[in-house]
C-alpha positions as CSV (number, residue, x, y, z in Angstrom):
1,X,22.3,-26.5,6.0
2,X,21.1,-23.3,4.8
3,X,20.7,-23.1,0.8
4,X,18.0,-20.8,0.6
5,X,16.8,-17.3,2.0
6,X,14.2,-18.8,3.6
7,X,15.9,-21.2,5.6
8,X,17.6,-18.7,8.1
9,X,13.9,-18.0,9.0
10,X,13.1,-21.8,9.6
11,X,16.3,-22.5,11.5
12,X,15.5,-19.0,14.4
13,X,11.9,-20.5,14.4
14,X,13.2,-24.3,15.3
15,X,15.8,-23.2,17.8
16,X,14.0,-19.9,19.5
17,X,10.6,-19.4,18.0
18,X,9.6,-16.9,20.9
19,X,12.2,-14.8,20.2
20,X,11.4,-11.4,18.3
21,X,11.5,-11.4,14.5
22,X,9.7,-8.1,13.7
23,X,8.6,-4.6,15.6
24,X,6.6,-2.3,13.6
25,X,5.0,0.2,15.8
26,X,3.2,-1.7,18.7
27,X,3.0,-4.8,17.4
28,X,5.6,-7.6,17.7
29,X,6.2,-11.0,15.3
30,X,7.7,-13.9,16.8
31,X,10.2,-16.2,14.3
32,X,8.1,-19.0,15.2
33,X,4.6,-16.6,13.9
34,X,6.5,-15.9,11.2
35,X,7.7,-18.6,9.8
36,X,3.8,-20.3,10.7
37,X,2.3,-17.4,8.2
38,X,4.6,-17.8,5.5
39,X,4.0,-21.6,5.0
40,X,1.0,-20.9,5.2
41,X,0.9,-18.4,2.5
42,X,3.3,-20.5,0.2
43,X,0.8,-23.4,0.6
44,X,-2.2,-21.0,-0.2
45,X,-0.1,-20.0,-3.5
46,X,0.9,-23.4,-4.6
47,X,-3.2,-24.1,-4.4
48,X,-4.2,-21.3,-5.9
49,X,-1.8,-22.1,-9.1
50,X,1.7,-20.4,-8.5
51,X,4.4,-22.4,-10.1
52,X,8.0,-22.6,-9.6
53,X,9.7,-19.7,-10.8
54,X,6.6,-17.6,-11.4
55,X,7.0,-13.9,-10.8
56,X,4.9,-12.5,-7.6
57,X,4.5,-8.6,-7.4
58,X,4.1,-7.4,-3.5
59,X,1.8,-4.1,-4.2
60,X,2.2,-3.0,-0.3
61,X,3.3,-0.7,2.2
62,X,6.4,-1.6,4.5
63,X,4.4,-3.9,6.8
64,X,4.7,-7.4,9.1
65,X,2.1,-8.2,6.5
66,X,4.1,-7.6,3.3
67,X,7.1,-9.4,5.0
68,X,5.2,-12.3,5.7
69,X,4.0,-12.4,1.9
70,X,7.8,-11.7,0.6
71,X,8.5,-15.0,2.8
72,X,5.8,-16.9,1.7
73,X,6.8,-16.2,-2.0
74,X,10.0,-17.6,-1.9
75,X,8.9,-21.0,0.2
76,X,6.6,-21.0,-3.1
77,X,9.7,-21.7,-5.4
78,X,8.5,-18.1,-7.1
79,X,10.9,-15.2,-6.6
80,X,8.8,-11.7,-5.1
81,X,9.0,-8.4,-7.5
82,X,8.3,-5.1,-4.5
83,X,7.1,-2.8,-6.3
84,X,6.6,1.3,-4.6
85,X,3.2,1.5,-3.1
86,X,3.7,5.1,-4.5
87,X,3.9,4.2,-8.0
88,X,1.7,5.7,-10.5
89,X,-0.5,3.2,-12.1
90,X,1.5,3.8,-15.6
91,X,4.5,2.8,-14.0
92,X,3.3,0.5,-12.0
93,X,2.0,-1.5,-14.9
94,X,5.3,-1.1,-17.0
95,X,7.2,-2.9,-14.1
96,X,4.1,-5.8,-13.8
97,X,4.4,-6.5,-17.9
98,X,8.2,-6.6,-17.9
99,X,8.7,-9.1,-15.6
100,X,6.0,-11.3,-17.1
101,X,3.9,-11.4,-13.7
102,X,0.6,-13.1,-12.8
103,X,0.4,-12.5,-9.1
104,X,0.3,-9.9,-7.3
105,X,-0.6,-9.7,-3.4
106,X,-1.5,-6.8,-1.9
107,X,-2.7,-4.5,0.9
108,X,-2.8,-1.4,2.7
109,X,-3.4,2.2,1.3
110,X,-2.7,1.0,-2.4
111,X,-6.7,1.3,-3.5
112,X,-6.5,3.9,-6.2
113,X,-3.2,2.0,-7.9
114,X,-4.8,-1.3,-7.6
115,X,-8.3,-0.1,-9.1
116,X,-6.5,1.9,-11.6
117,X,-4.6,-1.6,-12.8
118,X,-7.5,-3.6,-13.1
119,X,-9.4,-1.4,-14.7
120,X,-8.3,-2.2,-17.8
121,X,-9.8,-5.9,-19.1
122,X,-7.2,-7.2,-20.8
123,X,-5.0,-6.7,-16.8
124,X,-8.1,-8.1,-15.1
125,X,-7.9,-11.5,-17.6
126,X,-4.3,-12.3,-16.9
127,X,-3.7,-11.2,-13.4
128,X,-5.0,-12.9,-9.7
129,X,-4.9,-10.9,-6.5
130,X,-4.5,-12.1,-3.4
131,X,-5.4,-9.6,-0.8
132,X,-3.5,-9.8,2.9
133,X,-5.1,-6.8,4.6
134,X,-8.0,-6.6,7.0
135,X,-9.8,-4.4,5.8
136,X,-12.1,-4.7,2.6
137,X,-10.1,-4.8,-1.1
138,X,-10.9,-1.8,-2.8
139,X,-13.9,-1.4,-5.5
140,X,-13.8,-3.1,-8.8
141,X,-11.0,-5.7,-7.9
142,X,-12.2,-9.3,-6.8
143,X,-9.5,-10.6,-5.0
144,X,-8.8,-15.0,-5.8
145,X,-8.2,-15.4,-1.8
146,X,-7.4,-13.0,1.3
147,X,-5.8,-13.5,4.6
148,X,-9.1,-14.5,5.8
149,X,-8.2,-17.8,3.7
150,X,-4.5,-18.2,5.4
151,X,-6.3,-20.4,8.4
152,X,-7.3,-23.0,6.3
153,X,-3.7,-24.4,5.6
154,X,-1.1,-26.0,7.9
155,X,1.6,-24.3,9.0
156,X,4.2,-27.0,8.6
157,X,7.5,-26.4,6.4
158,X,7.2,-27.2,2.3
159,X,10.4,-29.0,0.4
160,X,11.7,-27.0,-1.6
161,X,12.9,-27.3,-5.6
162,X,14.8,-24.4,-6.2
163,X,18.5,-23.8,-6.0
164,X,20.8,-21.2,-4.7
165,X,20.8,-20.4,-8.1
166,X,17.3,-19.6,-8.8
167,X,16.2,-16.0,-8.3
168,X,15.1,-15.0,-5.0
169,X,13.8,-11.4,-5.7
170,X,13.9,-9.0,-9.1
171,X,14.4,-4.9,-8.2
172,X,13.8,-2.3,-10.5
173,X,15.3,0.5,-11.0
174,X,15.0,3.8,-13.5
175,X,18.0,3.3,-15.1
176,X,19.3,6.1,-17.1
177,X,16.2,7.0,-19.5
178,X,13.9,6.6,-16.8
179,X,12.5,3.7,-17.9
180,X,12.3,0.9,-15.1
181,X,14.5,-1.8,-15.8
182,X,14.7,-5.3,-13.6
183,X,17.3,-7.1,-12.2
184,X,17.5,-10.2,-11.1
185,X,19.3,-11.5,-7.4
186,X,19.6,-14.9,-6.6
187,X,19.7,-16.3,-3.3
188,X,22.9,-17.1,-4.1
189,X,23.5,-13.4,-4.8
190,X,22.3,-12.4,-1.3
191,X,23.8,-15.1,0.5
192,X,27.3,-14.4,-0.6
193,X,26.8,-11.2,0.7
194,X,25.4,-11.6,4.0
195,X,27.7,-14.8,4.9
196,X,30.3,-11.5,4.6
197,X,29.0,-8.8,6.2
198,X,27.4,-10.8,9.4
199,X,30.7,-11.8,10.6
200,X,31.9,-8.7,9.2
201,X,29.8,-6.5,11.6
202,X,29.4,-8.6,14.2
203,X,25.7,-9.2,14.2
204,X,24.5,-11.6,16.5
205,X,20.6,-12.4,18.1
206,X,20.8,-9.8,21.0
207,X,21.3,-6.8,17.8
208,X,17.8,-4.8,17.3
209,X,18.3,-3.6,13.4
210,X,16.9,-0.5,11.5
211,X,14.6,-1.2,8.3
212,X,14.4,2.1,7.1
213,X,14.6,1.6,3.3
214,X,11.4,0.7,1.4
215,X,11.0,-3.2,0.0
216,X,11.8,-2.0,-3.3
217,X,15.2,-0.9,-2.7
218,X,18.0,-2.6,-2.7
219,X,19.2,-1.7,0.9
220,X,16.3,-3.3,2.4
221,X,17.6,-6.9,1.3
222,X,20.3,-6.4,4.1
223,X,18.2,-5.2,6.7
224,X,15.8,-8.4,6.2
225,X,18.0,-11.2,5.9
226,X,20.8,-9.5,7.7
227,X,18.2,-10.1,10.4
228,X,17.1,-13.1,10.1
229,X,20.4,-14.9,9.4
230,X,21.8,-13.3,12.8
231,X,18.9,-14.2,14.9
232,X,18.1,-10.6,15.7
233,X,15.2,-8.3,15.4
234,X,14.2,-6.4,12.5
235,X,12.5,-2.5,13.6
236,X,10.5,-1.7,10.3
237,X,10.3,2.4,10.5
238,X,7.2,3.6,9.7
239,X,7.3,5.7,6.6
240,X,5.6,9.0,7.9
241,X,8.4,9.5,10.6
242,X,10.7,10.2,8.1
243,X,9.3,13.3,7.4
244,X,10.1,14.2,11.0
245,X,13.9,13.7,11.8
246,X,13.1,14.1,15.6
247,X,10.7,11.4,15.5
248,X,13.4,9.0,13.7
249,X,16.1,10.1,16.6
250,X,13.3,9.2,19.4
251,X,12.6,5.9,17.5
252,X,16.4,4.9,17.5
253,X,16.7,6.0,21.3
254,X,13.4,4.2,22.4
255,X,13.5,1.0,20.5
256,X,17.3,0.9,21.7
257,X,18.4,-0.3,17.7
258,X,22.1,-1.2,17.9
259,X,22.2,-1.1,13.8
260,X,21.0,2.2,11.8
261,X,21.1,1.6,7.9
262,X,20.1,3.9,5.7
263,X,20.7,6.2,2.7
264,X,22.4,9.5,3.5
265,X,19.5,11.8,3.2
266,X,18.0,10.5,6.3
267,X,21.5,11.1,8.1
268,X,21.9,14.7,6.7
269,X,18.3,15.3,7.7
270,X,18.9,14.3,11.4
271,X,21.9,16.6,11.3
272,X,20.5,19.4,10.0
273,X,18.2,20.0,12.3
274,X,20.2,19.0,15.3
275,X,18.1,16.0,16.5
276,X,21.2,14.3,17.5
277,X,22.4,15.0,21.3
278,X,25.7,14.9,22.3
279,X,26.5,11.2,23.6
280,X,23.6,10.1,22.0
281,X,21.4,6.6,21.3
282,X,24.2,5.0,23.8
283,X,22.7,1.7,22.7
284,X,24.0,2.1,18.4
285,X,26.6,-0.1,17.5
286,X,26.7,0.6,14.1
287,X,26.3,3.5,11.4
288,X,26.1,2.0,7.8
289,X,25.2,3.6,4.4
290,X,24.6,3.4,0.8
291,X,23.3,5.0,-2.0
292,X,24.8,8.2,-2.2
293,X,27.5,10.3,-1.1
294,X,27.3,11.5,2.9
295,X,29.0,14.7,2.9
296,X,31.8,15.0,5.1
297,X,30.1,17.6,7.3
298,X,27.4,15.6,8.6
299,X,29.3,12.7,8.9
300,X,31.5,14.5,11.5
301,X,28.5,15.7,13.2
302,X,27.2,12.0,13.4
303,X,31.0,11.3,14.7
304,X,31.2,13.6,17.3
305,X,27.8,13.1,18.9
306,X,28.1,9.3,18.6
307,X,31.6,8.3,19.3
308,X,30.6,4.5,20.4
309,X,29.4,3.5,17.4
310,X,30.9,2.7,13.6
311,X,31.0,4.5,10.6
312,X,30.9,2.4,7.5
313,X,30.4,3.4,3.9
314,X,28.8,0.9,1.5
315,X,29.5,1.6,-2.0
316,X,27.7,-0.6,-5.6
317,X,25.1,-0.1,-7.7
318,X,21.6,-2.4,-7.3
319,X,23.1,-5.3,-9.9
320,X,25.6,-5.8,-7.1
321,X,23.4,-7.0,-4.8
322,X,23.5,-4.4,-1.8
323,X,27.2,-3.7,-2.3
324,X,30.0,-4.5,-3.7
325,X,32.8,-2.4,-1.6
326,X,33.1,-0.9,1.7
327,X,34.9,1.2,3.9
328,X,34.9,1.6,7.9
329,X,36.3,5.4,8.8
330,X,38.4,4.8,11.5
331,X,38.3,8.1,12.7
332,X,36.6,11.4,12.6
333,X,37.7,13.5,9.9
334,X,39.4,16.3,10.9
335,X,38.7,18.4,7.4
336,X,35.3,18.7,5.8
337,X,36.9,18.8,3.1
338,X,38.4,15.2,3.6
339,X,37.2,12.4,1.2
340,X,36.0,9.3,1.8
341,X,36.8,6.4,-0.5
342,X,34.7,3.9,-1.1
343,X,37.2,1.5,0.3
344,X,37.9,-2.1,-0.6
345,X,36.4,-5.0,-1.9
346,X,33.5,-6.9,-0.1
347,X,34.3,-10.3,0.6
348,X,33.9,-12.9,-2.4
349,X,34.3,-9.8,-4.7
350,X,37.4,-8.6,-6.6
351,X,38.1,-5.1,-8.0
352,X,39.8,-3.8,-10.5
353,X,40.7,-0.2,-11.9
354,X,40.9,-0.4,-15.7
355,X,41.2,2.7,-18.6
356,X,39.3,2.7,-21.6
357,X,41.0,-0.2,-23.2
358,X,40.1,-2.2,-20.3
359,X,43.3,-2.5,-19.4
360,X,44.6,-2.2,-15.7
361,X,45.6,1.6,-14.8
362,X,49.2,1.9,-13.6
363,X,49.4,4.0,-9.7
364,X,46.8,6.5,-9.1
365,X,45.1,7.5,-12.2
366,X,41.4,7.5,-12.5
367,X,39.7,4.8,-14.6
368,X,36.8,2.5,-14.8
369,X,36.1,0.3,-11.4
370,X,34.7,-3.3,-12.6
371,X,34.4,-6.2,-11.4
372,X,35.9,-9.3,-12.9
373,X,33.0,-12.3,-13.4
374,X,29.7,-13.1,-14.9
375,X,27.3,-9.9,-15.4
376,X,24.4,-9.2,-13.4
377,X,21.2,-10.9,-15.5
378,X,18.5,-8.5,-15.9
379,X,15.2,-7.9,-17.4
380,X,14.1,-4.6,-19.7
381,X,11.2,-3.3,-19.3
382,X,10.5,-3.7,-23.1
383,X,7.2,-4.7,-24.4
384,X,6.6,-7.1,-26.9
385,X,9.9,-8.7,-26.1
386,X,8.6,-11.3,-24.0
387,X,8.2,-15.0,-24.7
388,X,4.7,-16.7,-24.1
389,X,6.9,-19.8,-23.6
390,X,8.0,-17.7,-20.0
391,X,11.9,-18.8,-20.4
392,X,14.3,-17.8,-17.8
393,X,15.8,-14.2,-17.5
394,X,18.1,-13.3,-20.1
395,X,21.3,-12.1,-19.1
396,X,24.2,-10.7,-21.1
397,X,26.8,-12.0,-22.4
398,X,30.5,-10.5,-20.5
399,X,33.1,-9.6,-22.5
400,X,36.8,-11.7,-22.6
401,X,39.0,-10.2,-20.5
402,X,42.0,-8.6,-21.9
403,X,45.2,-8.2,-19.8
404,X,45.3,-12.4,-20.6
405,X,44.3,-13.7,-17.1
406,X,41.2,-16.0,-17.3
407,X,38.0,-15.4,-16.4
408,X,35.0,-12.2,-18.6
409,X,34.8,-9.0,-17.6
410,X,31.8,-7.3,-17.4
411,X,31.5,-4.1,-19.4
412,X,32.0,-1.3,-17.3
413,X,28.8,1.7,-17.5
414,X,29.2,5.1,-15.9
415,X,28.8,6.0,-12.1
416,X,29.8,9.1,-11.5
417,X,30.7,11.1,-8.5
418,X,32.8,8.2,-6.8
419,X,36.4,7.9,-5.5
420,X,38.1,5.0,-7.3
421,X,40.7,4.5,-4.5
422,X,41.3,1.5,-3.4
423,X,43.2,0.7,-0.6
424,X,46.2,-2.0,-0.4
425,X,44.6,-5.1,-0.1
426,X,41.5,-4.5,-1.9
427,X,41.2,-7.8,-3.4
428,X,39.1,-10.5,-3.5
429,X,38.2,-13.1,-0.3
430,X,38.7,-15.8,-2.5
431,X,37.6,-18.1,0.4
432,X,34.1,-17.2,-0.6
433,X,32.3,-17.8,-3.6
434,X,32.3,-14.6,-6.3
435,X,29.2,-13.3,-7.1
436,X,27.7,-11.7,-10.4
437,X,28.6,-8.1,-9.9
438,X,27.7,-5.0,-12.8
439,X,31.0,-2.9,-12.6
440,X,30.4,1.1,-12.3
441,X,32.4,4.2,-13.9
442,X,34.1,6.0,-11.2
443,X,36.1,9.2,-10.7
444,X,38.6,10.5,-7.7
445,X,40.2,13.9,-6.8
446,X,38.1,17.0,-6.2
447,X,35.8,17.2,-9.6
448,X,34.4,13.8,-8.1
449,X,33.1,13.3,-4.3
450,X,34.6,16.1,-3.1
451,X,33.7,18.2,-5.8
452,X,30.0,17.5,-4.8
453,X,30.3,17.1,-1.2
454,X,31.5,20.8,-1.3
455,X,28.7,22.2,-3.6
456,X,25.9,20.9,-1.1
457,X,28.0,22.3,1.7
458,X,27.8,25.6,-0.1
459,X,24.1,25.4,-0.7
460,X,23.8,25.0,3.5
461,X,26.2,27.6,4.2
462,X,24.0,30.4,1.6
463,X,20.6,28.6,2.9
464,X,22.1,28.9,6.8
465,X,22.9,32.6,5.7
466,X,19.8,33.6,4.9
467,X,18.0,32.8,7.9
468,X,20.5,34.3,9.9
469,X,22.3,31.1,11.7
470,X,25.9,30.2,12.6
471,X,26.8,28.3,9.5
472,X,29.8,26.9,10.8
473,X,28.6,23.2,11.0
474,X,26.5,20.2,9.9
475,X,24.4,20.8,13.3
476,X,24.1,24.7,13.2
477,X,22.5,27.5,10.8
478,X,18.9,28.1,10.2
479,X,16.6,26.2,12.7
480,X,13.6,24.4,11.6
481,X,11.8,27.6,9.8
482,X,11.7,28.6,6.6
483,X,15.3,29.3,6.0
484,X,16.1,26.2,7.9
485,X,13.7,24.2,5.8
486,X,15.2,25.8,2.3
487,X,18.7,24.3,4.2
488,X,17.1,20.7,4.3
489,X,16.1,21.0,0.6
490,X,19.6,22.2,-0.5
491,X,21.4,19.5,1.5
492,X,18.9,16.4,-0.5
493,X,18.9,18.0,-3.8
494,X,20.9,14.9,-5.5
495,X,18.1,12.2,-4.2
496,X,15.3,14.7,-5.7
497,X,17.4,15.1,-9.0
498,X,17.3,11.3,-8.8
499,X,13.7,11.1,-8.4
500,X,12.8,13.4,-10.8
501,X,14.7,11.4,-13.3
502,X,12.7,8.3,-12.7
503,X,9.7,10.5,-13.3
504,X,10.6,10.8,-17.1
505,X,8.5,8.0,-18.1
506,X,5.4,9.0,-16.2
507,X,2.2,10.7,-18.7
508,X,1.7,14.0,-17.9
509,X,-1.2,13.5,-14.7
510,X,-4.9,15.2,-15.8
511,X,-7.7,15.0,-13.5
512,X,-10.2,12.8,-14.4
513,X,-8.0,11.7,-17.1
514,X,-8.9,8.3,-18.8
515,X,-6.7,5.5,-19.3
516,X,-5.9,4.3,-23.0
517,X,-8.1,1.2,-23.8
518,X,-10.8,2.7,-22.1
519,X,-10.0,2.0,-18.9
520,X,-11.3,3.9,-15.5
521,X,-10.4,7.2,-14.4
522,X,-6.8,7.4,-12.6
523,X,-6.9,10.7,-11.6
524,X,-10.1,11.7,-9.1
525,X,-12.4,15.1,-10.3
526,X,-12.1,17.5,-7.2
527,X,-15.1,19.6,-6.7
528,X,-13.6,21.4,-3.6
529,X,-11.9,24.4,-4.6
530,X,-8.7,24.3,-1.9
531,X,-8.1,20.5,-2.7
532,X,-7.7,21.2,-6.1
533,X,-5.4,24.1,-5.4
534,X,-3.1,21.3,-3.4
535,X,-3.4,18.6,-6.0
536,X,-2.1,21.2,-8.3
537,X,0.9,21.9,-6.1
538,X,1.7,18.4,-5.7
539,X,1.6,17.5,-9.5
540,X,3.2,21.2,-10.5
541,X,5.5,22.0,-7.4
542,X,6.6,19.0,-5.9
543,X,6.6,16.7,-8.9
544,X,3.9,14.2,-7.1
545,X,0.8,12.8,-8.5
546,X,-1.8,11.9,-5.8
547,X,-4.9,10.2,-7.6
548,X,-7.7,10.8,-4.7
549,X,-7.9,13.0,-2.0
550,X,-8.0,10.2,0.4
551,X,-4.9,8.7,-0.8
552,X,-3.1,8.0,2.2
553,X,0.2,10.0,1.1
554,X,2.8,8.2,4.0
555,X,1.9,4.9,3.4
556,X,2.6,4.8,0.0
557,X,5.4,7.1,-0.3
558,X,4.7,9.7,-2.4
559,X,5.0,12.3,0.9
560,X,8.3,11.9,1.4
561,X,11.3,14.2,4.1
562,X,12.4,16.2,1.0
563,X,8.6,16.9,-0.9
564,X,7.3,17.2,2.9
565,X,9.7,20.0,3.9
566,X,9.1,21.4,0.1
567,X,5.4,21.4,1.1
568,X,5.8,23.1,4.6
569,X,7.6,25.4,2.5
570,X,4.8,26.3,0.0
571,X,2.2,26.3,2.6
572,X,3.7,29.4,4.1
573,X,4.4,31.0,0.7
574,X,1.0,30.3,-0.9
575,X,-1.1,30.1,2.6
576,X,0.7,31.8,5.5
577,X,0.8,29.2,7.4
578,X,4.3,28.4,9.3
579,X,4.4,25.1,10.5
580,X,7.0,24.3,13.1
581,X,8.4,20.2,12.8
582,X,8.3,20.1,16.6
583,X,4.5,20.5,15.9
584,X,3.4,18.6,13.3
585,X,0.8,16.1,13.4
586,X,1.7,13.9,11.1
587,X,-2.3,12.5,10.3
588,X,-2.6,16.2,9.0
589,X,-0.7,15.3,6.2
590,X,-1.7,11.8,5.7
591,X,-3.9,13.1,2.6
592,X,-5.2,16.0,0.4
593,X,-8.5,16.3,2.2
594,X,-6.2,16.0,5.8
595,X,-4.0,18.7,4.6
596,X,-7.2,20.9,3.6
597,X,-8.7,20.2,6.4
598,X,-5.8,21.8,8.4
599,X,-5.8,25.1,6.4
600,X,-8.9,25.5,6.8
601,X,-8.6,25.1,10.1
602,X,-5.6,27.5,10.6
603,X,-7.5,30.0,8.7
604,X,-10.4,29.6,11.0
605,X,-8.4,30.1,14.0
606,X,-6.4,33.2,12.6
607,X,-9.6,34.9,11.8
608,X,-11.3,34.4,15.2
C-alpha cells in the first residue's frame, strides 16, 4: 500500500522497471534505474550520518541527477529543502540556517554559490557536502562523499520509519517582506492532492508530462509525483529553452508530451510570438496552470490553435500544497474581456467565502476565501530562533471558528487579484481526507482579474503599436524585434514585479566585495573592460547578480525569458546589435565571458 512519496517510485520499478521514468535532453532513466540510485543514495546518507527527520538542501540545477538525490532524501526518513541554483550566496544561506540544515548535496554549475557558502568557517564546521556530479567539486569545498561512492552500496529497498505525517519536502518562498520563509508539506500533504487530480485528469502510464517549473517551486511537486504515481514519463525542460519560446513549442511537438504544466508567463510568451500553429502539438491532452493570472487573450489564442486539448486553471498559494481550487474552461471565451474564476474546491478541500468578521458572506459579495482546517506549519527564516535541541516545525495555532459549526479556521492573509467565485457545488470531497490548507484574500469584478488582465492587454496593444503590428490579438503585433521584444516584457511585468520583490533582502552586489566574518570574495574582480560593462547591466539593468564571468547563467537561472528578452533589448540600445530569436545560439548566452565574446565578435564582423 502506498504511504509514502517514495513508494509510487518502488511500486512502477517492481511492476515495469524498463519503462521510462525520466527524459532530460538525450538521456533517458528507467523506474527500475531510478529507484536502484535512490536506495543507493539513501543508504550512502544513513552511513554518512543523516538521521530521520534531518533537513537535506539539493543545491542543483533541474537534472536526472537532482531527482535521483530528491528520491534518495526521502527513502532516508529526511525531508529535501530545493533551493534556486540561482540564489545569491546571502540568500542562499538565510534559507540553509532557517531550516536548521546539515546536508546539502549538490552539483552542476553552482561553483561560485557553493564556494561562496563554505567560505565562511563557522558554515564549513557544521555543514557536509555530498557532491553528485561528474565533474570535479569546485575549489575550497571538500566534499564527505560523491557519486563516485554511490557503487559501493546495494540497491535494494530500505524500511521506512516515517509517516504520512512526517514532512516530505520544505519550499520557500519570499513572502511579503522579501524575506524567505519555509513551509513545510507532508507526504500526506501531497498525496491528498495527487490521489485527486490523477483520476481527475486522467493520467495514466502511456501520458509523457512537462516539468517545466524549477525544484523549488511549488508546481514542480505535481509534475514529479504526478508522474510517478501514474506510471508515466516525466520530460524535465531544460532551463535555457525557455528563453526561446520556439524551442519550448518544438520540444512539446517532438517529445509528443500529452501534459503541459506551467506558470502563465511561459504560455503568454509562446503566444506572443506566434510559436503556436494552428492545429498544433496534436499529441497534448492537457493545458494546466498556476501561479498567476493567464490573461484572457492568450488563453483564446492557446484555445483556438489547440482545440483537442483542456484548459484548466489551478488556483492556491504554496502552503496549499500545489493548489487548492481549480477550474476546467469548458469553452473558448468568446470576450477578452471574459473572466475566469478560479473555480471550485479541489477534492479533500472545502471553501468558504467569509467578511471581515469571519463570518460567511451572504450571495455575491466579495470577501475573504479560506479554508476551514488546521494551518499550514511553516518555518521563518528568523535567526537566533532556533532550538539546538532541533524539535519539529512549529506551526500556528488556527483560530475557532465562528459561525458555530466545529472545526478552526485558519486566519485568512491577502491575495489579491483573484475572483472569489465559486461555482454551485464548490465544496468539499469529503470522501477524501482534508489537508492543511493557508486560506488567501481574494477579490472579484473588474478592479480584480479583469482589472489586470486588461492593463497587460493594454501594455501589448501600445507595445504592438509601436512597432507597427496588427494589435488585434494574443498572436499578432510586433514580431520578434525590438518592439516585439518590449511586447514580451509588458505581457510578464507581474512575474518580474514578483521577482524583484524577493530581491529586497539581497546586499547591494560589489565586485570583489568581501563577505562579513571575513569570508572569500563573492563577487569576481573583472579586468576585461566589456565584461565589466555587462556585469554592470546585469546587477543595474536587469536586477541580476552574476558572481564570475564563467557562471553558467541557464543552468542556474538567473538568465531567465523575461531578463533574456530585457537583455536582447539592451544589447541593441547600448551595442547595436539586433539579435533575432530564430537565431540565437543559446551557448552565447550561457555566461558573461560567452556573451562578450559574441559582441566582440559582431563588432568584428560589422567592421570587416
Amino acid at each position: 500500500m502506498t504511504r509514502l512519496l517514495q513508494h509510487w517510485v518502488t511500486e512502477q520499478a517492481q511492476r515495469r522497471p524498463e519503462a521510462g521514468a525520466l527524459v532530460f535532453q538525450e538521456r533517458r532513466l528507467t523506474y527500475g534505474a531510478l529507484e536502484a540510485q535512490s536506495n543507493q543514495l539513501a543508504r550512502l546518507l544513513k552511513d554518512a550520518g543523516c538521521r530521520r527527520g534531518d533537513r537535506v538542501c539539493l543545491l542543483s540545477p533541474k537534472s536526472p541527477e537532482t531527482i535521483v538525490a530528491l528520491l534518495g532524501v526521502l527513502k532516508a526518513d529526511a525531508l529535501y529543502v530545493p533551493l534556486d541554483p540561482g540564489s545569491p550566496v546571502a540568500r542562499a544561506e538565510k534559507m540553509i540556517a532557517a531550516c536548521d540544515n546539515r546536508w546539502i548535496l549538490a552539483g552542476g554549475a553552482v561553483g561560485p554559490t557553493l564556494a561562496g557558502l563554505f567560505a565562511t568557517p563557522a558554515f564549513a564546521r557544521t555543514h557536509a557536502v555530498g557532491w553528485l556530479d561528474a565533474t570535479p567539486p569546485p575549489r575550497g569545498v571538500t566534499p564527505q562523499f560523491t557519486a563516485r561512492d554511490l557503487a559501493r552500496y546495494v540497491a535494494e529497498p530500505l524500511a521506512y520509519a516515517n509517516t504520512p505525517a512526517d514532512g516530505a519536502h520544505l519550499l520557500f518562498t519570499s513572502g511579503s517582506t522579501g524575506t524567505p520563509k519555509g513551509v513545510l508539506i507532508t507526504h500526506a500533504n501531497v498525496r491528498a492532492f495527487i490521489e485527486w487530480a490523477v483520476p481527475y485528469f486522467g493520467t495514466t502510464a502511456t501520458d509523457r508530462i512537462s516539468g517545466h517549473p524549477p525544484l523549488h517551486f511549488d508546481l514542480s511537486t505535481f509534475d514529479l509525483f504526478g508522474t510517478f504515481a501514474a506510471g508515466a514519463e516525466l520530460h524535465l525542460v531544460p532551463p535555457e529553452l525557455n528563453l526561446l519560446p520556439h524551442k519550448l513549442a518544438d520540444l512539446i511537438r517532438r517529445a509528443q508530451l500529452t501534459q503541459w504544466f506551467s506558470v502563465p508567463s511561459a504560455l503568454n510568451y509562446m503566444a506572443k510570438f506566434d510559436v503556436v500553429k494552428q492545429g498544433d502539438f496534436p499529441s497534448l491532452k492537457r493545458v494546466l496552470w498556476c501561479g498567476e493570472v493567464l490573461p484572457t487573450p492568450t488563453l483564446i489564442y492557446w484555445m483556438q490553435r489547440v482545440p483537442h486539448a483542456s484548459f484548466t486553471n489551478l488556483y492556491g498559494p504554496t502552503e496549499a500544497t500545489i493548489a487548492s481550487s481549480y477550474y476546467t474552461v469548458p469553452a473558448c471565451p468568446v470576450s477578452e474581456d471574459a473572466s475566469i474564476p478560479i473555480g471550485q474546491a479541489c477534492g479533500g478541500e472545502e471553501l468558504l467565502v467569509l467578511d471581515d468578521q469571519l463570518q460567511p458572506v451572504r450571495g455575491a459579495q466579495p470577501g475573504l476565501l479560506a479554508r476551514p482546517g488546521e494551518d499550514a506549519r511553516r518555518v521563518r527564516a528568523e535567526s537566533g530562533q532556533r532550538d539546538p535541541g532541533r524539535p519539529a516545525l512549529p506551526h500556528r495555532r488556527s483560530r475557532e471558528r465562528r459561525d458555530g459549526r466545529p472545526g478552526p479556521l485558519s486566519r485568512p492573509r491577502r491575495r489579491p487579484n483573484q475572483d472569489a467565485r465559486l461555482p454551485r457545488g464548490a465544496g468539499r470531497d469529503r470522501d477524501r481526507p482534508a489537508r492543511p490548507r493557508h486560506p488567501a484574500r481574494v477579490r472579484r469584478g473588474r478592479r480584480s482579474q479583469s482589472g489586470l488582465r486588461w492593463r497587460r492587454h493594454r501594455l501589448r496593444l501600445c507595445a504592438a503599436r509601436r512597432g507597427g503590428g496588427d494589435a488585434g490579438g494574443a498572436a499578432r503585433g510586433a514580431g520578434p524585434g525590438p518592439a516585439g521584444l518590449h511586447a514580451a516584457v509588458a505581457l510578464a511585468r507581474v512575474r518580474r514585479a514578483a521577482q524583484d520583490q524577493q530581491r529586497q533582502d539581497r546586499p547591494p552586489p560589489t565586485q570583489g566585495a568581501v563577505r562579513p566574518g571575513g569570508g572569500a570574495h563573492t563577487m569576481t574582480m573583472l579586468t576585461d573592460p566589456l565584461q565589466a560593462e555587462l556585469s554592470a547591466l546585469f546587477t543595474k539593468g536587469l536586477g541580476v547578480e552574476v558572481p564570475s564571468p564563467d557562471t553558467d547563467l541557464l543552468a542556474t537561472g538567473r538568465l531567465d525569458s523575461v531578463a533574456f528578452v530585457e537583455l536582447l533589448v539592451q544589447l541593441e540600445k547600448r551595442f547595436g546589435l539586433r539579435v533575432e530569436l530564430d537565431d540565437v545560439d543559446v551557448d552565447q548566452f550561457r555566461s558573461l565571458a560567452a556573451i562578450a565574446a559574441f559582441i566582440a565578435e559582431r563588432r568584428g564582423a560589422a567592421r570587416a
